[in-house]
CHARMM-style PDB file with segment names, atoms N, HN, CA, C and O in Angstrom:
ATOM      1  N   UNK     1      17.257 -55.394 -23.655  1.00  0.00      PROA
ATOM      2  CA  UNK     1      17.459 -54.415 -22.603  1.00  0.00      PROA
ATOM      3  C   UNK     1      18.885 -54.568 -22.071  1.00  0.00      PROA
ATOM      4  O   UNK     1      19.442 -55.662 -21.980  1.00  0.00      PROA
ATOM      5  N   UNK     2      19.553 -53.163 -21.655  1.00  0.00      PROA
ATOM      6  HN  UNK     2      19.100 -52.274 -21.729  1.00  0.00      PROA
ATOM      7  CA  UNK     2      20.458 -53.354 -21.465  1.00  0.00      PROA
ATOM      8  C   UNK     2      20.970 -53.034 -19.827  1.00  0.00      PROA
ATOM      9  O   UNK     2      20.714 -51.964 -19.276  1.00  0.00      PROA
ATOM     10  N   UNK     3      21.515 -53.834 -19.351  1.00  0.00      PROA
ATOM     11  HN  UNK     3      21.723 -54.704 -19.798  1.00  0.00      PROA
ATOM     12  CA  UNK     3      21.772 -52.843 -18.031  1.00  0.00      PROA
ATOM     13  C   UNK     3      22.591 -51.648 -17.713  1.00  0.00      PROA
ATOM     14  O   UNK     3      23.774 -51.677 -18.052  1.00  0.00      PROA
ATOM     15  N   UNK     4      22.095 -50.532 -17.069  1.00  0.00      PROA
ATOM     16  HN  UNK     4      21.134 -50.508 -16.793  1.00  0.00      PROA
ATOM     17  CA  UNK     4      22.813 -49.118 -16.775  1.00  0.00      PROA
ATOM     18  C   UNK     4      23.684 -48.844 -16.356  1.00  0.00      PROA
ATOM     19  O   UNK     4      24.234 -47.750 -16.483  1.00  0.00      PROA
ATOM     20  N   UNK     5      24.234 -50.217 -15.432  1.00  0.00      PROA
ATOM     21  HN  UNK     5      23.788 -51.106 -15.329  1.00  0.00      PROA
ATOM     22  CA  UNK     5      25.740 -50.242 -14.450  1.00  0.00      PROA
ATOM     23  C   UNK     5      26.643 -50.880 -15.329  1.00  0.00      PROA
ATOM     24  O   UNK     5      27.762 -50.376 -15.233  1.00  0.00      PROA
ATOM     25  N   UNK     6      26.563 -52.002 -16.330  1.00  0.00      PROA
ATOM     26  HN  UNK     6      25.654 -52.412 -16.408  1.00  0.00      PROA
ATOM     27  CA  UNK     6      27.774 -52.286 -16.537  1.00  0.00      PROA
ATOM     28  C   UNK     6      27.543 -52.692 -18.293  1.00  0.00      PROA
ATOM     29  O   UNK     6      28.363 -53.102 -19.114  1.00  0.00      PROA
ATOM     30  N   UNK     7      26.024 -52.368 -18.436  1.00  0.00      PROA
ATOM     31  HN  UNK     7      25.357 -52.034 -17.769  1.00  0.00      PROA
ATOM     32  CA  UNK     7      26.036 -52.595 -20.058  1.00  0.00      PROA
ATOM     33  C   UNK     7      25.725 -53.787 -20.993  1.00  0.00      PROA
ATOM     34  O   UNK     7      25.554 -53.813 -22.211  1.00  0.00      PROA
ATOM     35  N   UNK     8      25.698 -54.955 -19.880  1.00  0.00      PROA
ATOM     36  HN  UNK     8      25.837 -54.934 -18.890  1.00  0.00      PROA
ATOM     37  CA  UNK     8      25.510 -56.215 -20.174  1.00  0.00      PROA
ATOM     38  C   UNK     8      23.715 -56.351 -20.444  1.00  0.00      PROA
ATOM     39  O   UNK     8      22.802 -55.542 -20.275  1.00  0.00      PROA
ATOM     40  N   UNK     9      23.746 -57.602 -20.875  1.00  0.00      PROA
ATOM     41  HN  UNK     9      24.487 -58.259 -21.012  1.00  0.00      PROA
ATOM     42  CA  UNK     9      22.295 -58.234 -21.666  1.00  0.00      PROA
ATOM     43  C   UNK     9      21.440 -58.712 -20.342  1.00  0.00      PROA
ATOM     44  O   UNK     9      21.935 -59.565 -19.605  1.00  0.00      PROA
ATOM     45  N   UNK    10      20.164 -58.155 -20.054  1.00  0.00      PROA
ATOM     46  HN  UNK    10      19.761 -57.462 -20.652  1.00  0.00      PROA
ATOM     47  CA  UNK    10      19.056 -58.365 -19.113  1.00  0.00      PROA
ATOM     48  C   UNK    10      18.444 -59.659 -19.280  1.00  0.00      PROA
ATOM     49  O   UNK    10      18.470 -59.999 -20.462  1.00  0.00      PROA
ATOM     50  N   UNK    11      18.105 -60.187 -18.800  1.00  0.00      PROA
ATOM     51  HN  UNK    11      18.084 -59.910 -17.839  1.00  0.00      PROA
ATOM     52  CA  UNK    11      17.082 -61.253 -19.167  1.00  0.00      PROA
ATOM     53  C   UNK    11      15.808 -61.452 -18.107  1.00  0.00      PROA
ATOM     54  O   UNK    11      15.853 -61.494 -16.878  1.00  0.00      PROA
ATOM     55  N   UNK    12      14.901 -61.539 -18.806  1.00  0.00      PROA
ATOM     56  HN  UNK    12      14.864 -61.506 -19.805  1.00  0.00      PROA
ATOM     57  CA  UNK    12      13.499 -61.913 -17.004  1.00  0.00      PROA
ATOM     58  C   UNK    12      13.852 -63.077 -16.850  1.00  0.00      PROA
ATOM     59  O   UNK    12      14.210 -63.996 -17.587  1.00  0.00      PROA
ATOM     60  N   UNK    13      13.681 -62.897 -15.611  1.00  0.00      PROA
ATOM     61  HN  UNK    13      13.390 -62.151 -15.012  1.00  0.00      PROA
ATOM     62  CA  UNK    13      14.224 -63.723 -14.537  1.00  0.00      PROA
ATOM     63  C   UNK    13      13.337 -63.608 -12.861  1.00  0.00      PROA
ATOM     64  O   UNK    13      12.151 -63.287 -12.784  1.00  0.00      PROA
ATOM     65  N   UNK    14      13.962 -63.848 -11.988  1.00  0.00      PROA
ATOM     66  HN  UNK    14      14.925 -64.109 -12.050  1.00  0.00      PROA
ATOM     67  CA  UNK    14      13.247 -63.160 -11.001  1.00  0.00      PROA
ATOM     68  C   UNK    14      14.459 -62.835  -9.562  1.00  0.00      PROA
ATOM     69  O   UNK    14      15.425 -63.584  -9.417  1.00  0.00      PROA
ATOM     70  N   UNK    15      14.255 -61.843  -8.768  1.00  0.00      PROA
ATOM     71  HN  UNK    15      13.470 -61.234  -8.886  1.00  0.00      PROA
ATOM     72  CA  UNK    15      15.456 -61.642  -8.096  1.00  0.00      PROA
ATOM     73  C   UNK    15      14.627 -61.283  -6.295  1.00  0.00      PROA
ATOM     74  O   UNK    15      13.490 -60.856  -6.092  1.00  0.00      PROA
ATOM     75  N   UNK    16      15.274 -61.504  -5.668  1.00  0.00      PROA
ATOM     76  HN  UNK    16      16.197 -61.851  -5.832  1.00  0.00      PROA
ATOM     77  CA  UNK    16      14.946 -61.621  -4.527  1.00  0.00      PROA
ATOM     78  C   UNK    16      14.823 -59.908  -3.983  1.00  0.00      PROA
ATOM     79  O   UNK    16      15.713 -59.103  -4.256  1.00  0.00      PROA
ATOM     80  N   UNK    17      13.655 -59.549  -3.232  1.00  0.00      PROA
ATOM     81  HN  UNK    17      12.932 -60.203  -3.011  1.00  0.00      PROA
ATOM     82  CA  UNK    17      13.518 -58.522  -2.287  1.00  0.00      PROA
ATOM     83  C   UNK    17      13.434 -57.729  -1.091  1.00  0.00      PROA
ATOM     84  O   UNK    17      12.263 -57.427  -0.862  1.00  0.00      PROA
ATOM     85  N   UNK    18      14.118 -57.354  -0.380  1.00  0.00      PROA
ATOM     86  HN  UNK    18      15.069 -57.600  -0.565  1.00  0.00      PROA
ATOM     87  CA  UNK    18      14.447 -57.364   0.675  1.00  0.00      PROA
ATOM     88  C   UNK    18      14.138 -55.642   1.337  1.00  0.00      PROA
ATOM     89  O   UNK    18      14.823 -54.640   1.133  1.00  0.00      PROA
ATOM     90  N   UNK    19      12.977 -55.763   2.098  1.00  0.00      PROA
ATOM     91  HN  UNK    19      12.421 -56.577   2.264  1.00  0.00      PROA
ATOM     92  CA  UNK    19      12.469 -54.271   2.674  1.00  0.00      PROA
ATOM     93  C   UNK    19      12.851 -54.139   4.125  1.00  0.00      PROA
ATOM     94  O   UNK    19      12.721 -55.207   4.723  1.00  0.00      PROA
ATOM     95  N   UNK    20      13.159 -53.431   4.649  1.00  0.00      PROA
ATOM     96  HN  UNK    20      13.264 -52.563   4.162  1.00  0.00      PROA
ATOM     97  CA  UNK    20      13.443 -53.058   5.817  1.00  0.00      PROA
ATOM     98  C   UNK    20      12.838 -51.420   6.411  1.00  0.00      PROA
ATOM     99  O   UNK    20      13.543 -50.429   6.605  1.00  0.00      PROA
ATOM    100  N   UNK    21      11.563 -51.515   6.578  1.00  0.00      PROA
ATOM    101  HN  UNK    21      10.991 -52.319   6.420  1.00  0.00      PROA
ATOM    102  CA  UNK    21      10.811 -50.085   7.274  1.00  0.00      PROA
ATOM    103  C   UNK    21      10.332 -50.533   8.550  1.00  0.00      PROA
ATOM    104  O   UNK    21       9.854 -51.644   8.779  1.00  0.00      PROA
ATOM    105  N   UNK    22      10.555 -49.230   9.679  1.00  0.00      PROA
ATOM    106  HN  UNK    22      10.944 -48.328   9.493  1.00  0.00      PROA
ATOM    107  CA  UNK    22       9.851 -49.591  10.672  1.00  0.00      PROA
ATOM    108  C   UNK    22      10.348 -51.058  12.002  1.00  0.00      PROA
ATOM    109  O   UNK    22       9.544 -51.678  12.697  1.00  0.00      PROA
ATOM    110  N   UNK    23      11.178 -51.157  11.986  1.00  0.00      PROA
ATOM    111  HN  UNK    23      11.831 -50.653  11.421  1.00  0.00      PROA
ATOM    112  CA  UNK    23      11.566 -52.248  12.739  1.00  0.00      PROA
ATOM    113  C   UNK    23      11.292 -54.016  11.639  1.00  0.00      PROA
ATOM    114  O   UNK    23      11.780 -55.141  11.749  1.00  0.00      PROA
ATOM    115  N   UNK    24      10.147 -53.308  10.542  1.00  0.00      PROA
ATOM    116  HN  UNK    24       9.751 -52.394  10.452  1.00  0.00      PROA
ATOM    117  CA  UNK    24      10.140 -54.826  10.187  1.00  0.00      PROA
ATOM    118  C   UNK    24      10.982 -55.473   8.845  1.00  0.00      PROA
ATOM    119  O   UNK    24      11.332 -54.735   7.924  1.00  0.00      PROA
ATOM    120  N   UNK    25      11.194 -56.575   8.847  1.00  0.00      PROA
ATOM    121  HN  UNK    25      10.910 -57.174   9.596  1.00  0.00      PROA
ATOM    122  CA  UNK    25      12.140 -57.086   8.027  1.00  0.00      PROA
ATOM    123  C   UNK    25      11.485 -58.121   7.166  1.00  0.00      PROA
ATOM    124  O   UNK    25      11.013 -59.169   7.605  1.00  0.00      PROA
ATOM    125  N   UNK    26      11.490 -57.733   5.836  1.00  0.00      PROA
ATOM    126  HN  UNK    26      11.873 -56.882   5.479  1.00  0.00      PROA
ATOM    127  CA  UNK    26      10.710 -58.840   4.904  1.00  0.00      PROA
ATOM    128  C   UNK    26      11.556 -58.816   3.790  1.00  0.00      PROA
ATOM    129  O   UNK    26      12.297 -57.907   3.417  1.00  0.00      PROA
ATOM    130  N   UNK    27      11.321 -60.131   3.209  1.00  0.00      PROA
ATOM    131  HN  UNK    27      10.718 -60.869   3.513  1.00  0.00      PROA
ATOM    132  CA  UNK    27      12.238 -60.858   2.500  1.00  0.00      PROA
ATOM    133  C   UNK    27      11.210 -61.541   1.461  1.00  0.00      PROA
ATOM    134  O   UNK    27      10.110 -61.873   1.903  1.00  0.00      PROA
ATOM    135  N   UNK    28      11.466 -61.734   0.309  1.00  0.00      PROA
ATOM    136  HN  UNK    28      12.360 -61.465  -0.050  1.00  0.00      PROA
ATOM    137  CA  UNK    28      10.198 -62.411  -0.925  1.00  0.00      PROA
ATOM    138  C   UNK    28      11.443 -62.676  -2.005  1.00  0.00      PROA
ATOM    139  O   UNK    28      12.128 -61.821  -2.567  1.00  0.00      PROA
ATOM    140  N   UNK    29      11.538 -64.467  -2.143  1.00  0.00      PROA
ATOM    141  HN  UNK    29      10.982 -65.161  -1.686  1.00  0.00      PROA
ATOM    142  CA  UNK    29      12.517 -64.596  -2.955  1.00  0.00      PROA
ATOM    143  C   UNK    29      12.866 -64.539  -4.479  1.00  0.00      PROA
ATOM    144  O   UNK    29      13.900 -64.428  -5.138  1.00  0.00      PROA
ATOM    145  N   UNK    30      11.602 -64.659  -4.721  1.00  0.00      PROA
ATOM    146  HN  UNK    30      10.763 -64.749  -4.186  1.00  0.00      PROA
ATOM    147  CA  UNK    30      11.451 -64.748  -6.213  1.00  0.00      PROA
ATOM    148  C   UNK    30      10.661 -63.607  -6.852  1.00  0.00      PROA
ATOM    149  O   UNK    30       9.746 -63.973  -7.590  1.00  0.00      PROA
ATOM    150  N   UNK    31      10.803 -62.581  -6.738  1.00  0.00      PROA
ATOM    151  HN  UNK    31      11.546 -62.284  -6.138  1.00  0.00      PROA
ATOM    152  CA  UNK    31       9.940 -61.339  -7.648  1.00  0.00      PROA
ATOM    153  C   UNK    31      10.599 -61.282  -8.840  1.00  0.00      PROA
ATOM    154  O   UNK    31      11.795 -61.062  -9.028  1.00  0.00      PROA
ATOM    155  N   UNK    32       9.425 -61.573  -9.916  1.00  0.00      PROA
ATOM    156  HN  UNK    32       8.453 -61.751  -9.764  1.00  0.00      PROA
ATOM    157  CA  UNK    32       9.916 -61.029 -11.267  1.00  0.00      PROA
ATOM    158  C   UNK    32      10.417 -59.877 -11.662  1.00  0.00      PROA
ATOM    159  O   UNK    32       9.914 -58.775 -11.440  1.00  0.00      PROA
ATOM    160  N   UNK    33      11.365 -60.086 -12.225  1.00  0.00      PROA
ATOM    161  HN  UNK    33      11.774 -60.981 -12.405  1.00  0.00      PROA
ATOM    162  CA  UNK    33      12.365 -58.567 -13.012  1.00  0.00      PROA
ATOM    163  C   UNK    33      12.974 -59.079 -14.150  1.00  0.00      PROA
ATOM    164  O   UNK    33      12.664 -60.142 -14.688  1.00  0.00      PROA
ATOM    165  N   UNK    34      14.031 -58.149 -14.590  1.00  0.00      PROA
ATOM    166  HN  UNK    34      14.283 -57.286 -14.152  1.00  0.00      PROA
ATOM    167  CA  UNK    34      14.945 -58.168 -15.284  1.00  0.00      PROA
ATOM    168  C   UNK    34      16.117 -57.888 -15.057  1.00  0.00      PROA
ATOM    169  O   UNK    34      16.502 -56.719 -15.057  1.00  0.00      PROA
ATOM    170  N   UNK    35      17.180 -59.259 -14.737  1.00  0.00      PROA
ATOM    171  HN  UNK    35      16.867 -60.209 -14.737  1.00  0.00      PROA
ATOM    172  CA  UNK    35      18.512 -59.419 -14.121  1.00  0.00      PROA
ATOM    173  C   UNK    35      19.414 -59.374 -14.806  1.00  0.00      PROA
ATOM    174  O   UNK    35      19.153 -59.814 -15.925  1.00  0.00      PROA
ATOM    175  N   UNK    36      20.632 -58.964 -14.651  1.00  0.00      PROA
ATOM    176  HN  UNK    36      20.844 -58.607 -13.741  1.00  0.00      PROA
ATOM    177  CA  UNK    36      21.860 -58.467 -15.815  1.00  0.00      PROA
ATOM    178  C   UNK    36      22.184 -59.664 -15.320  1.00  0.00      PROA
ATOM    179  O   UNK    36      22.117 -60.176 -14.202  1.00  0.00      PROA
ATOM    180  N   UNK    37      22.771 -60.218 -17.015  1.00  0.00      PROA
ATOM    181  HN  UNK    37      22.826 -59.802 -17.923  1.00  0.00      PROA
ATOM    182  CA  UNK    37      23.539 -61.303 -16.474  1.00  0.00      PROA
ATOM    183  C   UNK    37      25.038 -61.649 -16.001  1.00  0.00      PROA
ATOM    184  O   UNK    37      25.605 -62.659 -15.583  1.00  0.00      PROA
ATOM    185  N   UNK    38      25.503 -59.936 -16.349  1.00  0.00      PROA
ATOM    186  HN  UNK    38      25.042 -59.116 -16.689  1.00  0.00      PROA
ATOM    187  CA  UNK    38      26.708 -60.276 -15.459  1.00  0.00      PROA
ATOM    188  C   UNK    38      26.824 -59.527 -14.137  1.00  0.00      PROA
ATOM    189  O   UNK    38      27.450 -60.173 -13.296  1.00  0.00      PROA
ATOM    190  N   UNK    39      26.520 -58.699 -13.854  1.00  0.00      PROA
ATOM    191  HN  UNK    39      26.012 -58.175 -14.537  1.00  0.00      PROA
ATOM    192  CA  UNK    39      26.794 -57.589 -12.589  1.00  0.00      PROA
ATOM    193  C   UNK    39      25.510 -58.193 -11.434  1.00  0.00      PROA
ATOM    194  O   UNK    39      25.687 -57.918 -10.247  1.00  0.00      PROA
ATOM    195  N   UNK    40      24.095 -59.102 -11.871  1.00  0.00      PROA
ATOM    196  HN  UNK    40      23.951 -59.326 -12.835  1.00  0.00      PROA
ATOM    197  CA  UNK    40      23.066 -59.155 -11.270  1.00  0.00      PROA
ATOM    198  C   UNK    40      22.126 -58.297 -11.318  1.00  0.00      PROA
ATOM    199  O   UNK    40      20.983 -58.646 -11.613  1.00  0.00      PROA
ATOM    200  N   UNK    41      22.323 -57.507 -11.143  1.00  0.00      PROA
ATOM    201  HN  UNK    41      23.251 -57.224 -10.903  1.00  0.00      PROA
ATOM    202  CA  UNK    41      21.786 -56.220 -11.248  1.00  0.00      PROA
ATOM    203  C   UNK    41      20.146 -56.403 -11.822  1.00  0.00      PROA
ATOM    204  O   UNK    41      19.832 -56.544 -13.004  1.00  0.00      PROA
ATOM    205  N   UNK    42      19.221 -56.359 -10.660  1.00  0.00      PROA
ATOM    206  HN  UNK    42      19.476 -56.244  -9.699  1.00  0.00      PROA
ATOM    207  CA  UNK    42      17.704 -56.179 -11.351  1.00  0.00      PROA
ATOM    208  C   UNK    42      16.671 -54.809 -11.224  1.00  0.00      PROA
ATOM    209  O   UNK    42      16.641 -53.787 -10.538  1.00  0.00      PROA
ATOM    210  N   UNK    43      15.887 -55.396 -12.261  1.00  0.00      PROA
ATOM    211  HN  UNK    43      15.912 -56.226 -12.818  1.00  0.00      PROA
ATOM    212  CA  UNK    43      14.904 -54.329 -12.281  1.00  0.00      PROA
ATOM    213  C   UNK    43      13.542 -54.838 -12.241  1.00  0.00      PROA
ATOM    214  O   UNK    43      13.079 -55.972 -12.359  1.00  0.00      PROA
ATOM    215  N   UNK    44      13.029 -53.696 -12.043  1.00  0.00      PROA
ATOM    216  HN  UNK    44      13.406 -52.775 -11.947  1.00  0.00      PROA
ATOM    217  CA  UNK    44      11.107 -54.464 -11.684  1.00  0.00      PROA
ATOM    218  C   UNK    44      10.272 -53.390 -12.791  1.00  0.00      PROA
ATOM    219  O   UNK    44      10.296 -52.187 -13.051  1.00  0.00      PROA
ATOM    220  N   UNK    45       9.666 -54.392 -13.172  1.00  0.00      PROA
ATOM    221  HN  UNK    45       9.647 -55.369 -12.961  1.00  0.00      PROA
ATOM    222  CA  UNK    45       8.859 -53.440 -14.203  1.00  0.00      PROA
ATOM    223  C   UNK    45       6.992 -53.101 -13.204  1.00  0.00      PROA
ATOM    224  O   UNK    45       6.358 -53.654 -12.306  1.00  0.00      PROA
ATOM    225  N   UNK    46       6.826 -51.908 -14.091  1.00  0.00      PROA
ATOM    226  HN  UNK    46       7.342 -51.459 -14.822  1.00  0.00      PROA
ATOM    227  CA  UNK    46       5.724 -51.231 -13.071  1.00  0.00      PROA
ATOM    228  C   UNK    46       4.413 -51.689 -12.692  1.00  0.00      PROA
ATOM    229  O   UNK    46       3.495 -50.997 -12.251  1.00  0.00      PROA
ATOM    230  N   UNK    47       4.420 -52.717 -12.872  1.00  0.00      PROA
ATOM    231  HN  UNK    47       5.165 -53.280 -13.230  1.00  0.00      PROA
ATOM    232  CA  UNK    47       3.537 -54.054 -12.287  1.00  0.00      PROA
ATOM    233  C   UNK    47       3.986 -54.545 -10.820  1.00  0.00      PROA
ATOM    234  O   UNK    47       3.243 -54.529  -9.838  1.00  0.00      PROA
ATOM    235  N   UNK    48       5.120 -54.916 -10.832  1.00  0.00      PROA
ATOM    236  HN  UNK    48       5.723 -54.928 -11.629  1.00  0.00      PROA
ATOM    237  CA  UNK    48       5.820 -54.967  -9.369  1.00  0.00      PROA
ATOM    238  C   UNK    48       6.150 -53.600  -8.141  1.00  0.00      PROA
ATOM    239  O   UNK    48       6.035 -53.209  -6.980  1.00  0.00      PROA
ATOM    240  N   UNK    49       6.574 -53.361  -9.342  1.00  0.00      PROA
ATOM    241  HN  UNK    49       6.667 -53.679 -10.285  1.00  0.00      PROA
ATOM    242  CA  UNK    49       7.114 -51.796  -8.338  1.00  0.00      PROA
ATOM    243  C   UNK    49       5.702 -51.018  -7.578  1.00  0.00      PROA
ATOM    244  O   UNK    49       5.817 -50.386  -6.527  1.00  0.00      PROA
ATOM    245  N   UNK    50       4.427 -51.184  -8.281  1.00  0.00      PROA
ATOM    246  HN  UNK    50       4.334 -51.698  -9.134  1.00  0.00      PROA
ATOM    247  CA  UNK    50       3.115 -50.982  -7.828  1.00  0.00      PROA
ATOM    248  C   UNK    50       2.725 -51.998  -6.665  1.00  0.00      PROA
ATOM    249  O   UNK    50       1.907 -51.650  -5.814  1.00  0.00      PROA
ATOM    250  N   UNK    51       3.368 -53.367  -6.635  1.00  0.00      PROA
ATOM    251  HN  UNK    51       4.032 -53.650  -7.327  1.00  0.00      PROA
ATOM    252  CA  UNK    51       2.638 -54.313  -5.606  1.00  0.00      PROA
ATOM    253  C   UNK    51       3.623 -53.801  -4.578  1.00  0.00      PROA
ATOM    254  O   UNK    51       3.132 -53.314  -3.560  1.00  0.00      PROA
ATOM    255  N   UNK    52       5.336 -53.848  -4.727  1.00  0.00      PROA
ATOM    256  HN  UNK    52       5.735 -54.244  -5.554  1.00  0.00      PROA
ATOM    257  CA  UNK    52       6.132 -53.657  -4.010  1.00  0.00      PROA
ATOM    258  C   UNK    52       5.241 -52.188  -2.724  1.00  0.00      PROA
ATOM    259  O   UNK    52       4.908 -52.245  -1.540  1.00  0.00      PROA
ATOM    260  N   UNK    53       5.155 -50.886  -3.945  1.00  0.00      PROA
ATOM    261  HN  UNK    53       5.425 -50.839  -4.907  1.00  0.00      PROA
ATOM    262  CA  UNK    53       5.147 -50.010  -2.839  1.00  0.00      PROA
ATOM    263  C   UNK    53       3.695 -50.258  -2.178  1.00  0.00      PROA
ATOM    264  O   UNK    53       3.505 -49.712  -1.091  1.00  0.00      PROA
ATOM    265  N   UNK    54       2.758 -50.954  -2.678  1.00  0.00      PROA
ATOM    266  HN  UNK    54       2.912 -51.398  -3.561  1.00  0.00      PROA
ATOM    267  CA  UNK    54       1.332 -51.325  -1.856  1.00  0.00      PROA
ATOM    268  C   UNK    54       1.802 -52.215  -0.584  1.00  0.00      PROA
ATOM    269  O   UNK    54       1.281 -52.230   0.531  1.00  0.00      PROA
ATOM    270  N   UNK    55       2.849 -52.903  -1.011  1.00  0.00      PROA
ATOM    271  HN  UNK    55       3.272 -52.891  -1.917  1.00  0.00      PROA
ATOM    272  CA  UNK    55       3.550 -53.702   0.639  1.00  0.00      PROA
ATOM    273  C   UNK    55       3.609 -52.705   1.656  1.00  0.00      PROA
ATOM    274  O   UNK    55       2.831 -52.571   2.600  1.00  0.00      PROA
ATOM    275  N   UNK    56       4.834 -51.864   1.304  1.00  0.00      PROA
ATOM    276  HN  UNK    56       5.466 -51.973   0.537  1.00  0.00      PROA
ATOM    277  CA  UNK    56       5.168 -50.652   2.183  1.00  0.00      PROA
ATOM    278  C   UNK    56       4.238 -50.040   2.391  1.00  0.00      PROA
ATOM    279  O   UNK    56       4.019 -50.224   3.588  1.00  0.00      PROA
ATOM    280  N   UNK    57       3.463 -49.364   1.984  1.00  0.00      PROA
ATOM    281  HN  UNK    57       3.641 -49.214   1.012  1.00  0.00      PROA
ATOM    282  CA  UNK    57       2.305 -48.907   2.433  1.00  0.00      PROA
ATOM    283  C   UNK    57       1.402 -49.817   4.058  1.00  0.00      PROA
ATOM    284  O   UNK    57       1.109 -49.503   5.211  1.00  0.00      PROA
ATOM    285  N   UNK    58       1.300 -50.828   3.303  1.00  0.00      PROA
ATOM    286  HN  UNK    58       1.538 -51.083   2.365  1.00  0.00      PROA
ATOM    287  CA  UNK    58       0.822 -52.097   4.348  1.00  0.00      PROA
ATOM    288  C   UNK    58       1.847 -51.886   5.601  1.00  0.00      PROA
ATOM    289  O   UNK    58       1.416 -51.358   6.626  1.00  0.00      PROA
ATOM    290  N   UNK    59       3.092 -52.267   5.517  1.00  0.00      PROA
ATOM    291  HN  UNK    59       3.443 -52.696   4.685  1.00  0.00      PROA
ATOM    292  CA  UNK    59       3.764 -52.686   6.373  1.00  0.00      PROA
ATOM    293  C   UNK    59       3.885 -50.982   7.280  1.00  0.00      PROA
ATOM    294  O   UNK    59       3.617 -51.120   8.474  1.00  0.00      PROA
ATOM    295  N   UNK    60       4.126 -49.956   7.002  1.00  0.00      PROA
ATOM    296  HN  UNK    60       4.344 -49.844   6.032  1.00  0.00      PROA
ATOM    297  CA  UNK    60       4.171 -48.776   7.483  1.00  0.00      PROA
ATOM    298  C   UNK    60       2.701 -48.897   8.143  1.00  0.00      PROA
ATOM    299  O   UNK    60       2.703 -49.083   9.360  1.00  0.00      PROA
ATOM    300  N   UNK    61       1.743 -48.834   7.652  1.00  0.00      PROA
ATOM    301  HN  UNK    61       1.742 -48.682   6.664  1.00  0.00      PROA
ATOM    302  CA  UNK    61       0.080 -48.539   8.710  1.00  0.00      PROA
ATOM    303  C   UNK    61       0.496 -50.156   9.699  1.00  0.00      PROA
ATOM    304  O   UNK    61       0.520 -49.989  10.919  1.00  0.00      PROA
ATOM    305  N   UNK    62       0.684 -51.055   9.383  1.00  0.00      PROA
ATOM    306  HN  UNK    62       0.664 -51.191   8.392  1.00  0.00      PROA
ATOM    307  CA  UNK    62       0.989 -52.609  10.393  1.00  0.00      PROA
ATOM    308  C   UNK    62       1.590 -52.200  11.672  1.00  0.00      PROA
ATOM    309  O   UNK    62       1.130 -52.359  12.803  1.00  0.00      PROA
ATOM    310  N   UNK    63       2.760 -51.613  11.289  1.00  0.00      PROA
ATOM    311  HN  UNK    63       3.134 -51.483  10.371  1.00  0.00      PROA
ATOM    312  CA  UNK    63       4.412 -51.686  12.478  1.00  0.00      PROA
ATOM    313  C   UNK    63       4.097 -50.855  13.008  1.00  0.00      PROA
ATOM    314  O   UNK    63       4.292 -50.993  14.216  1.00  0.00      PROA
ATOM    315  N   UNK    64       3.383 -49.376  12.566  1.00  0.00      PROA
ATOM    316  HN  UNK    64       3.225 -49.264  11.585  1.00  0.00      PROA
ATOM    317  CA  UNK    64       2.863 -48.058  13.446  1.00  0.00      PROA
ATOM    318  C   UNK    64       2.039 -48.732  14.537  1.00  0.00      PROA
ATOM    319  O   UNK    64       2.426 -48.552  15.692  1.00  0.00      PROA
ATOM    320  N   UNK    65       1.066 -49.407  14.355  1.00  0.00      PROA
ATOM    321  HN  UNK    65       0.752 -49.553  13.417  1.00  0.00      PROA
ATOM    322  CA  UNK    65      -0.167 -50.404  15.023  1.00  0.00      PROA
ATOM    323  C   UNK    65       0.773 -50.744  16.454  1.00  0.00      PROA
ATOM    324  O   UNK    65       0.599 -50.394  17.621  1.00  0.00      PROA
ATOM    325  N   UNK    66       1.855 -51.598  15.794  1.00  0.00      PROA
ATOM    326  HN  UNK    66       1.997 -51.882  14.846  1.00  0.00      PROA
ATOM    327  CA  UNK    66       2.009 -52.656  16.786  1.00  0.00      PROA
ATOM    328  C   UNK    66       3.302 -51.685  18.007  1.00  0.00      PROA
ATOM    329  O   UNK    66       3.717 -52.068  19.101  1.00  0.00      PROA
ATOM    330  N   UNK    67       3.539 -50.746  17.463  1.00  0.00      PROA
ATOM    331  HN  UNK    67       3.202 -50.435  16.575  1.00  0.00      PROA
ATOM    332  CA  UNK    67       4.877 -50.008  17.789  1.00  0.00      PROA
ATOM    333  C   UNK    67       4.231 -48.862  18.816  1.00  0.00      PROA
ATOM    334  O   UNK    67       4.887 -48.403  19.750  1.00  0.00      PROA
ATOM    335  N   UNK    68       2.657 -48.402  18.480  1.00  0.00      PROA
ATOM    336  HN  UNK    68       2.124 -48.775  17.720  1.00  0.00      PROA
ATOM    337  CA  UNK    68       2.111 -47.764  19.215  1.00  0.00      PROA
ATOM    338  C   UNK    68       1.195 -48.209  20.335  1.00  0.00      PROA
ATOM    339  O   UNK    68       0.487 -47.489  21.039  1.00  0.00      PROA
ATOM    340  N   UNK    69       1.335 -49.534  20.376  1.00  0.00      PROA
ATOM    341  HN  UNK    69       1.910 -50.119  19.804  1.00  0.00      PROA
ATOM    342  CA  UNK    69       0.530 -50.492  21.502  1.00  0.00      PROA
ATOM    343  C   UNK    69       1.951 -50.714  22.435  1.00  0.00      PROA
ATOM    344  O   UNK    69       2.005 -51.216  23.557  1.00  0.00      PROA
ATOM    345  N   UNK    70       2.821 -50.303  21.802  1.00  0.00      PROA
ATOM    346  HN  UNK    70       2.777 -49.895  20.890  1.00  0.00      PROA
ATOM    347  CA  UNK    70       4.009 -51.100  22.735  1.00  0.00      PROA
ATOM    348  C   UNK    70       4.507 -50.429  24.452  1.00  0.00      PROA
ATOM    349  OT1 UNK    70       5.364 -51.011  25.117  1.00  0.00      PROA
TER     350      UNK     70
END
C-alpha cells in the first residue's frame, strides 16, 4: 500500500487518535492503521473507522446529557 500524500511504503502499525466533539476531548494512543513511513500519514481500515464513528456517536448522545443538565 501506498500512501496518497507523498507515495511512500505503508506499513500496520498503529497511530494515535484524537476526537474533539461537543466540548469533549479524547485521545486513544494506539489504534491500528496503516502509517506511511515517511510523511506519517495513517489510515484506518473499516474495522476501526466503524468502532471510531460508534465512539462519536457515544460521545455526541454523552456531552448532549451532561451539557443539557448544565
Amino acid at each position: 500500500m501506498k500512501c496518497i500524500h507523498c507515495q511512500a511504503v505503508m506499513k500496520q502499525g498503529t497511530a494515535p487518535l484524537h476526537i474533539d466533539r461537543n466540548g469533549c476531548h479524547v485521545t486513544i494512543d494506539n489504534v491500528p492503521a496503516w502509517v506511511c513511513q515517511q510523511c506519517g500519514e495513517a489510515y484506518f481500515e473499516e474495522q476501526e473507522v466503524d468502532a471510531i464513528q460508534d465512539l462519536i456517536q457515544t460521545i455526541d448522545k454523552k456531552a448532549n446529557k451532561l451539557t443539557l443538565s448544565a
